[in-house]
C-alpha positions in Angstrom: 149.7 123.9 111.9 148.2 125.7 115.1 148.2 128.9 113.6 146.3 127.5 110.0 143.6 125.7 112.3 143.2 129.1 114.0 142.6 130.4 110.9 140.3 128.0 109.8 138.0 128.2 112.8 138.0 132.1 113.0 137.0 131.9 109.2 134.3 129.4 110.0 133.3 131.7 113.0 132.8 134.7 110.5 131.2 133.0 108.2 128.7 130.6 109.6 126.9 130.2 106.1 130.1 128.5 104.9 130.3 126.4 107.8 126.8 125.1 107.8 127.4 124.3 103.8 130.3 122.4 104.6 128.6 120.4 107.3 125.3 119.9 105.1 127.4 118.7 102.6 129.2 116.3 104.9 125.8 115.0 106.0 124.8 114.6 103.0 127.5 112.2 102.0 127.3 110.2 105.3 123.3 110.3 104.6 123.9 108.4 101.5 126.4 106.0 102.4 123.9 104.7 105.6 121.8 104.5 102.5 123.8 102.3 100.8 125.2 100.0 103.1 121.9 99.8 104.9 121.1 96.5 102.9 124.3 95.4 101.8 124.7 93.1 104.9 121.7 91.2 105.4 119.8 94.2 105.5 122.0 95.2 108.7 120.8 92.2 110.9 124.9 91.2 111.7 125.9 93.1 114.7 129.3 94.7 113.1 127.1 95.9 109.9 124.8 97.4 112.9 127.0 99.0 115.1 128.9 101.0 111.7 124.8 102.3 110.8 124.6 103.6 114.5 128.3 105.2 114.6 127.3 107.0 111.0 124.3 108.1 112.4 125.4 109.6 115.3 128.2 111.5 113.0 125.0 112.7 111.6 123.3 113.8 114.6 126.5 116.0 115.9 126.9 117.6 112.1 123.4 118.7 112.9 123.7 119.4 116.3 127.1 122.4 115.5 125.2 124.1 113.1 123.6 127.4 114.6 120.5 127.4 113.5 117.5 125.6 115.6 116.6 121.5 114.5 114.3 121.6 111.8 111.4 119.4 113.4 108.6 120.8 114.5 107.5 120.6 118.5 105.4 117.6 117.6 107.6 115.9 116.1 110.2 116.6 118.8 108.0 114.9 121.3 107.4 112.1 118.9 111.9 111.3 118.7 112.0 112.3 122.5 109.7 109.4 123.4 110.8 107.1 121.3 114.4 107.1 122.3 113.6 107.8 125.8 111.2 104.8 126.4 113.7 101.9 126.1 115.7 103.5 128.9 112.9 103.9 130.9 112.8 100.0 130.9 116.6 100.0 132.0 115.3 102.2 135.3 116.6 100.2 138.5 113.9 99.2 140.3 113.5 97.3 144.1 113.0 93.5 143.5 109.6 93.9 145.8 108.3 96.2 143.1 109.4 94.4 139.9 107.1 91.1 141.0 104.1 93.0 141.8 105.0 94.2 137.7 102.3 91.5 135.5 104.6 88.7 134.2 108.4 89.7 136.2 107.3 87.7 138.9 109.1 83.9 137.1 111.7 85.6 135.8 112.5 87.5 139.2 112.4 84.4 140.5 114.8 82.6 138.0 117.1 85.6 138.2 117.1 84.5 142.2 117.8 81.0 141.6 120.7 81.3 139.3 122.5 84.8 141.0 121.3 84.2 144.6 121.3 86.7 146.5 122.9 88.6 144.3 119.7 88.8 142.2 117.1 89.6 145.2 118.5 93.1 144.5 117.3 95.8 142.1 115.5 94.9 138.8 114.1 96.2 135.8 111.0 96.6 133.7 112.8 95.0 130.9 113.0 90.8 131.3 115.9 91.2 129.5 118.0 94.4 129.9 121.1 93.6 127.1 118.3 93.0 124.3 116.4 96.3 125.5 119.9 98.8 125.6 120.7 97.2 122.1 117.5 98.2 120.8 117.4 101.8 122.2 121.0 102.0 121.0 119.4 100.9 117.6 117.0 103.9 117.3 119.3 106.4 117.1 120.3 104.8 113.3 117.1 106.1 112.4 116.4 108.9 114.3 119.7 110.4 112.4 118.2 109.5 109.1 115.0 111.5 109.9 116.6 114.4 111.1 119.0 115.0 108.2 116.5 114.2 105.6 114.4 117.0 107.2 117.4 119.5 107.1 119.2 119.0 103.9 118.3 121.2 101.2 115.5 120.0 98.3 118.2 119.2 95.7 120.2 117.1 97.8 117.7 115.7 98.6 116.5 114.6 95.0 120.2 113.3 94.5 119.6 110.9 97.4 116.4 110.0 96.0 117.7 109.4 92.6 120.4 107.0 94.9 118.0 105.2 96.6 116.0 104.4 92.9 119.9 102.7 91.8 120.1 101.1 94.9 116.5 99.2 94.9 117.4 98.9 90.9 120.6 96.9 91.5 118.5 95.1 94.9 115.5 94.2 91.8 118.4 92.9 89.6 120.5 90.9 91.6 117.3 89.1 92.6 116.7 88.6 89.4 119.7 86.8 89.1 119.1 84.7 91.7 115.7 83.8 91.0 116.8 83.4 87.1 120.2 81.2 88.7 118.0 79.7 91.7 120.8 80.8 94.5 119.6 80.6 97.8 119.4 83.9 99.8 122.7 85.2 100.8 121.8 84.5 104.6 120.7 80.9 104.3 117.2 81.5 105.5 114.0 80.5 104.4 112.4 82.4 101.9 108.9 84.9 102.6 107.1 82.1 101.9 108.9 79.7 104.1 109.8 76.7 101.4 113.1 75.9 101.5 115.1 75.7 98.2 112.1 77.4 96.3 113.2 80.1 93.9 112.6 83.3 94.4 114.4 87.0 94.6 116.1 88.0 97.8 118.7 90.3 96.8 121.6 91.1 99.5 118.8 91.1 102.4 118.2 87.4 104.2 114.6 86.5 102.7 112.0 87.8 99.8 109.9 89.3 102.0 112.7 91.8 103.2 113.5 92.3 100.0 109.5 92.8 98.7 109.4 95.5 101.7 112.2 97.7 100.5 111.2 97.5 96.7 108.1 98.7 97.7 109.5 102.1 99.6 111.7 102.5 96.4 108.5 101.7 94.0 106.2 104.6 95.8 108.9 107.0 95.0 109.7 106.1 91.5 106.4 106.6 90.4 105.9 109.8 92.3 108.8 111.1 89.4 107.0 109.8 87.0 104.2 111.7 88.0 106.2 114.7 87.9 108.0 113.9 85.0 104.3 113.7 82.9 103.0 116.9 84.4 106.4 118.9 83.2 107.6 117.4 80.2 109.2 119.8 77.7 106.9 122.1 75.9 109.2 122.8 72.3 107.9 121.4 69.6 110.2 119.1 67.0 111.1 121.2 63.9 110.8 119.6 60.7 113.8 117.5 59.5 115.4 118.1 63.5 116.6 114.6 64.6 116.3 114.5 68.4 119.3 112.7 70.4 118.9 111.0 73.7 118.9 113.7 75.8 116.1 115.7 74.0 113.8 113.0 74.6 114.5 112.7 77.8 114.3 116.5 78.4 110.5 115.9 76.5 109.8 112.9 77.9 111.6 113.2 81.7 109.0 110.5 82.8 110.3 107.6 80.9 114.2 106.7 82.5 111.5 106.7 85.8 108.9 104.3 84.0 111.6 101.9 82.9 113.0 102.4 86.7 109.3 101.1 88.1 108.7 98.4 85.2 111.8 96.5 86.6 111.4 97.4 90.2 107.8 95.8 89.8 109.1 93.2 87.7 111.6 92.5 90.7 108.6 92.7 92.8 106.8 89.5 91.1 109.9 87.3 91.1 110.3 87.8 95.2 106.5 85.3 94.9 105.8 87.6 98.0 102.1 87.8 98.3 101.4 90.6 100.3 104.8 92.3 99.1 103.3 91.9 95.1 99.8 92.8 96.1 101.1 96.1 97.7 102.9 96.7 94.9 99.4 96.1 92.5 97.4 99.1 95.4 100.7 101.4 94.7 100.0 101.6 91.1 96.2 102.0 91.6 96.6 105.2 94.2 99.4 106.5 92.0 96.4 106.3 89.2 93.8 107.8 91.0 95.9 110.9 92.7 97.1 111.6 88.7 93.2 111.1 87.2 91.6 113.4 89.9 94.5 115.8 89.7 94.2 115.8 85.6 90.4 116.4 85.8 90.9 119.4 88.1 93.0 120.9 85.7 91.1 121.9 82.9 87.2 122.1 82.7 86.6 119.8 79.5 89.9 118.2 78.6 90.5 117.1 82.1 88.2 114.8 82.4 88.6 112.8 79.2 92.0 112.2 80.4 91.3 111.4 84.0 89.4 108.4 82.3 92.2 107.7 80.3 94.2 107.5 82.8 92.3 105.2 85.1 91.5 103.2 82.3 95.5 102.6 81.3 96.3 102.2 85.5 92.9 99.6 85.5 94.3 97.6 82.5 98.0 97.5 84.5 96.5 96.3 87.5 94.1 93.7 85.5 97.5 92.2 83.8 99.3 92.2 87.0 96.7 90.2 89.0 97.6 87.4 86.5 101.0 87.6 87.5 100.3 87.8 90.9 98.3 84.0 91.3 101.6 83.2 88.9 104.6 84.1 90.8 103.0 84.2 94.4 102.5 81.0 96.5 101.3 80.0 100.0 103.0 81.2 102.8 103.6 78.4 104.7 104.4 80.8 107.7 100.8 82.5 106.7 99.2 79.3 107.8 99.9 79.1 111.3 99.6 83.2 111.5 96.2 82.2 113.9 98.5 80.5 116.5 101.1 83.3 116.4 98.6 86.2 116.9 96.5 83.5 119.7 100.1 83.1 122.2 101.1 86.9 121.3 97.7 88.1 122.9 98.2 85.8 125.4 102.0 87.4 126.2 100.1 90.8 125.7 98.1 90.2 128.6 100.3 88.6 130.7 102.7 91.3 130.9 100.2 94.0 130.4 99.8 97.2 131.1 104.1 97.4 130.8 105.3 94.9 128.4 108.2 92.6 128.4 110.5 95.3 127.3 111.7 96.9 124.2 113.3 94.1 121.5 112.2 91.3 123.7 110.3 89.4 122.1 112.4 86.5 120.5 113.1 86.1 124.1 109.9 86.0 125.5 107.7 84.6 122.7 109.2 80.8 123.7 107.2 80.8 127.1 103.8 81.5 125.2 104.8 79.0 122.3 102.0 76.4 120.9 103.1 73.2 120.6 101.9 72.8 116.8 104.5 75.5 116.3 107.0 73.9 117.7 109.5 73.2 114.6 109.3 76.7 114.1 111.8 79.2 115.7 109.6 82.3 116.1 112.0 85.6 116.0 108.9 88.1 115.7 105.3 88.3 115.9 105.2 89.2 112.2 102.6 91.9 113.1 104.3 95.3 114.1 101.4 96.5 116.1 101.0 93.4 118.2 104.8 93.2 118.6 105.0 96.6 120.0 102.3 96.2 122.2 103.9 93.1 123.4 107.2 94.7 124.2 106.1 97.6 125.5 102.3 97.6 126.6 100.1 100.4 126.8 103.1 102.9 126.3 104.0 101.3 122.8 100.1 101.6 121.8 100.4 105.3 123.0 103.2 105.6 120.4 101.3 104.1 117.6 98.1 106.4 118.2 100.5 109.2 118.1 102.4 108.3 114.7 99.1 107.5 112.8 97.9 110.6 114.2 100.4 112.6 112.7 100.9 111.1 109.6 97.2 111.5 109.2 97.6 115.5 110.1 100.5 115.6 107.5 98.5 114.2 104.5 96.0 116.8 105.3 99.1 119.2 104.9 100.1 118.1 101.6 96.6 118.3 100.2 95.9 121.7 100.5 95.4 123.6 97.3 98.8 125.1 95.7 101.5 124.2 93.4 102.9 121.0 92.5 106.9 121.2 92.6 108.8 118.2 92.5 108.7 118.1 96.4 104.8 117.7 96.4 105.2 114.6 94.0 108.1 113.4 96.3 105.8 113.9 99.6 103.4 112.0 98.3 105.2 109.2 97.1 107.2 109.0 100.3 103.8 109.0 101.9 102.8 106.1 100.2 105.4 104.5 100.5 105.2 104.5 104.5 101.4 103.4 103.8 102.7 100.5 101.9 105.5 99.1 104.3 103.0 99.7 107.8 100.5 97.8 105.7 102.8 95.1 104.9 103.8 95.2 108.8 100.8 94.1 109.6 101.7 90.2 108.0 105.0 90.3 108.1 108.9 91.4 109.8 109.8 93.8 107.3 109.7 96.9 109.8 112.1 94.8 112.6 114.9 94.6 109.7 117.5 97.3 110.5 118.0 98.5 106.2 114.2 98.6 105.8 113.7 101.0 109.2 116.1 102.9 108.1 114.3 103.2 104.4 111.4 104.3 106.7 113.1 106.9 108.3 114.1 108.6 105.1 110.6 108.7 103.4 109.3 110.0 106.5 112.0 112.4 106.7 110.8 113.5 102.9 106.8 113.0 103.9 107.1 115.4 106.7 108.9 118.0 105.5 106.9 121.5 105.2 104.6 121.5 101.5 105.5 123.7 98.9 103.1 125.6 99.7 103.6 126.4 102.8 107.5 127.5 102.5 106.1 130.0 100.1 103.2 131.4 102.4 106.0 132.0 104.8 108.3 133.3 102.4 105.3 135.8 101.8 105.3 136.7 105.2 108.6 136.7 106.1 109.1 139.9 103.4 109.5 143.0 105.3 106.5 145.6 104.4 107.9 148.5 102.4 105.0 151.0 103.5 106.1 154.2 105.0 105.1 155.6 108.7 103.1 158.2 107.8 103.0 159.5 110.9 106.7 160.2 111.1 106.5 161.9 107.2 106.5 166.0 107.1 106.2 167.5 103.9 108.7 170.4 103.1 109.1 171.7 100.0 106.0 169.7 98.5 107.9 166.2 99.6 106.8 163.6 101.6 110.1 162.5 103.5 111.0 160.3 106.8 112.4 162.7 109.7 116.0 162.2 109.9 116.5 161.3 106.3 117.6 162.7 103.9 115.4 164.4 101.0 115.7 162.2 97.8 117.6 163.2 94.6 115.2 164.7 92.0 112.5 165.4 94.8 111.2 161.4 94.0 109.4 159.7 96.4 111.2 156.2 96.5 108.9 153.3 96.0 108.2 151.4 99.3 107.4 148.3 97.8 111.1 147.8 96.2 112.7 144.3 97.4 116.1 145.4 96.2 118.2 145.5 99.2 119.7 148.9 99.1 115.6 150.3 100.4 115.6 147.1 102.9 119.0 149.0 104.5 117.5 152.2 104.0 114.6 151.2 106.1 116.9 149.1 109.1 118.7 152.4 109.4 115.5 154.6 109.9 114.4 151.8 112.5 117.5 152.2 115.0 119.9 149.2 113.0 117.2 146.3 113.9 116.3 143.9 110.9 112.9 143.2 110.2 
């Protein structure tokens, strides 16, 4: 047994390409199964369902981490996951108790702490007014954290099989709230729906409300219709032969963009029964973007059929969006919540600045928010500010604004990445539809809790990971450079016998000068030997 692990590890040693497969393909399978039981569970909101995303994660992270080669994230991006997982710890920092109630808004719950320890709590303190909420989030970010760093290092077509996994799993989300909206079953958690009416049908799937639901249709919607982008722009170009009867795989091989267009007519139609107003009106400025990236892209192509069916195009995507705003003042209703969104953003501003510049700590704010309460929403049990932005900046002050900045900063620079002028490979159309689909659930985090639910962060993490990865076109420009130059030192050439020749080589056969510009690999040896054994 010994002596067939040795043998294993020295083989894995030698051959470090082999090891590196093996632990890509590892990732990938643990990749997809965080994917899958992400929203199985109430969208990961139980703590058991939790703590199995952040042990799978970290097995990630350390199949990453043995590999030889450096991360692949970029310095930026490095800074970006350093701060983010290091800042909730920095609210776990001891600190003297004279400090922590000079801190804005520590100074009652210093005192509190006093009155129930004694003097046991006059001692240290911390930023965080509650430490065991704050290590449970930081503990938390490493789920996605792992899910951004794989995504960024598995290769492209693993990366379209875990794409075409996350389509089935929104599919079979779409359907089974379908069936429940169809059945009228309450949400498998027992809460209240987006729209906070309790009993009233609507789609909710394995997550706890519609709105959760809404949030992670939408992710799955940007990227369905990014493949059926690609899937018009590289349809089959073989003509039928007369009397040749086409089976089901020939049309789909002509016609790859139609499995995706049934795939986005459901998930939309899924869309509509979660009665999720903002979730169905993102889903309404998805199709329109889609429609105008495709119309300006098929007027660029050719000089005077392009623009014929650019207007074709945005005439077909206008008439969608015209029958869906029917729909939309159909299926959608008032969100009760909605209502009293004035009061909630009023006594979050007010928590902002009483614990300003620092915050009341990361994951805080269900624990907080009571203090700042209005009466009026008093029957209510507020869990989260249902604004991201404001949440964040509650929790964690100035230093959680400083994060925002920085992500909206780079995920502006990365759009500017993908639009450069070059090919369009699958991987563009999958860029930009993971881009969107970020757009589309930050947007939506601005009315509502989707981006505090542990399956839909995690859904966020993977599109980034696929948003940020390097364009098409720049993988090739490297490739380009990358290639070692074949031209020969002419300074080191002597001519004898009418041949140009390297010193210390040998003359070629026939008295031929050998091209320089072969990419075979026999001259790329050739030309490591004549430079002392060092590779370009």
């Amino acid at each position: 047994m010994v002596a067939a692990q040795t043998a294993v590890s020295d083989s894995s040693a030698a051959n470090p390409s082999a090891w590196e497969a093996r632990a890509r393909q590892g990732a990938e399978w643990v990749l997809g199964a965080v994917l899958v039981i992400a929203p199985l569970f109430l969208g990961g909101k139980p703590a058991w369902a939790l703590l199995s995303l952040e042990v799978l994660s970290l097995a990630m992270i350390a199949l990453v981490l043995m590999q030889p080669r450096p991360l692949p994230i970029s310095a930026r991006e490095g800074v970006a996951i350093a701060l983010l997982l290091g800042l909730p710890w920095l609210y776990l920092l001891p600190l003297p108790a004279v400090i922590a109630t000079w801190v804005p808004g520590h100074a009652l719950y210093a005192e509190a702490s006093a009155l129930m320890m004694g003097e046991a709590g006059s001692g240290l303190t911390r930023l965080s007014v509650v430490p065991d909420v704050t290590e449970s989030s930081g503990l938390f970010l490493w789920a996605p954290v792992g899910v951004f760093i794989v995504t960024r290092w598995l290769a492209p077509t693993a990366l379209l099989r875990l794409v075409l996994l996350v389509l089935a799993v929104g599919l079979l989300q779409g359907l089974l709230g379908a069936v429940q909206f169809l059945l009228d079953l309450a949400p498998l958690g027992g809460d209240l729906d987006a729209n906070g009416f309790e009993g009233l049908r609507s789609a909710a799937g394995t997550l706890s409300n519609a709105g959760h639901l809404a949030g992670l249709l939408n992710m799955v919607l940007a990227l369905t219709l990014g493949l059926t982008a690609y899937g018009l722009e590289h349809r089959s170009r073989r003509r039928k032969r007369r009397g040749e009867a086409l089976s089901v795989g020939d049309w789909l091989q002509r016609y790859p963009a139609i499995p995706y267009a049934v795939i986005a007519a459901l998930l939309l139609a899924a869309l509509l029964l979660t009665r999720s107003r903002v979730g169905i009106g993102l889903s309404i400025l998805a199709v329109m973007i889609w429609t105008l990236l495709l119309a300006q892209r098929s007027a660029g192509q050719e000089r005077w059929l392009g623009i014929p069916r650019a207007l074709v195009m945005v005439a077909i995507g206008g008439a969608l969006v015209m029958a869906l705003l029917p729909l939309f003042d159909r299926f959608s209703v008032p969100d009760v919540m909605a209502r009293q969104q004035g009061e909630i953003v009023t006594a979050t501003l007010s928590g902002i600045v009483a614990f300003f510049p620092f915050g009341s700590g990361p994951g805080t704010y269900s624990e907080v928010f009571p203090a700042f309460q209005p009466v009026e929403l008093g029957q209510w049990s507020i869990s989260h500010a249902q604004n991201s932005v404001l949440e964040w900046v509650f929790e964690m002050g100035v230093l959680g604004a400083v994060l925002i900045v920085l992500g909206l900063a780079m995920y502006l620079r990365q759009w500017v990445r993908i639009g450069a002028a070059g090919p369009w490979p699958r991987q563009r159309f999958l860029q930009l539809g993971a881009g969107i689909g970020l757009l589309l659930a930050l947007l939506q985090g601005l009315f509502d809790d989707t981006l505090q639910i542990p399956a839909n962060v995690i859904y966020f993490a993977f599109l980034a990971g696929l948003f940020y990865g390097v364009p098409a076109t720049q993988v090739e420009s490297t490739a380009r450079r990358a290639r070692p130059r074949r031209t020969p030192d002419l300074v080191a050439e002597e001519v004898r016998g009418g041949v140009a020749r390297r010193k210390g080589t040998r003359p070629p056969a026939g008295g031929q000068i050998p091209n320089p510009f072969l990419d075979d690999d026999a001259s790329t040896d050739r030309h490591a030997g004549v430079s002392g054994g060092q590779s370009v």
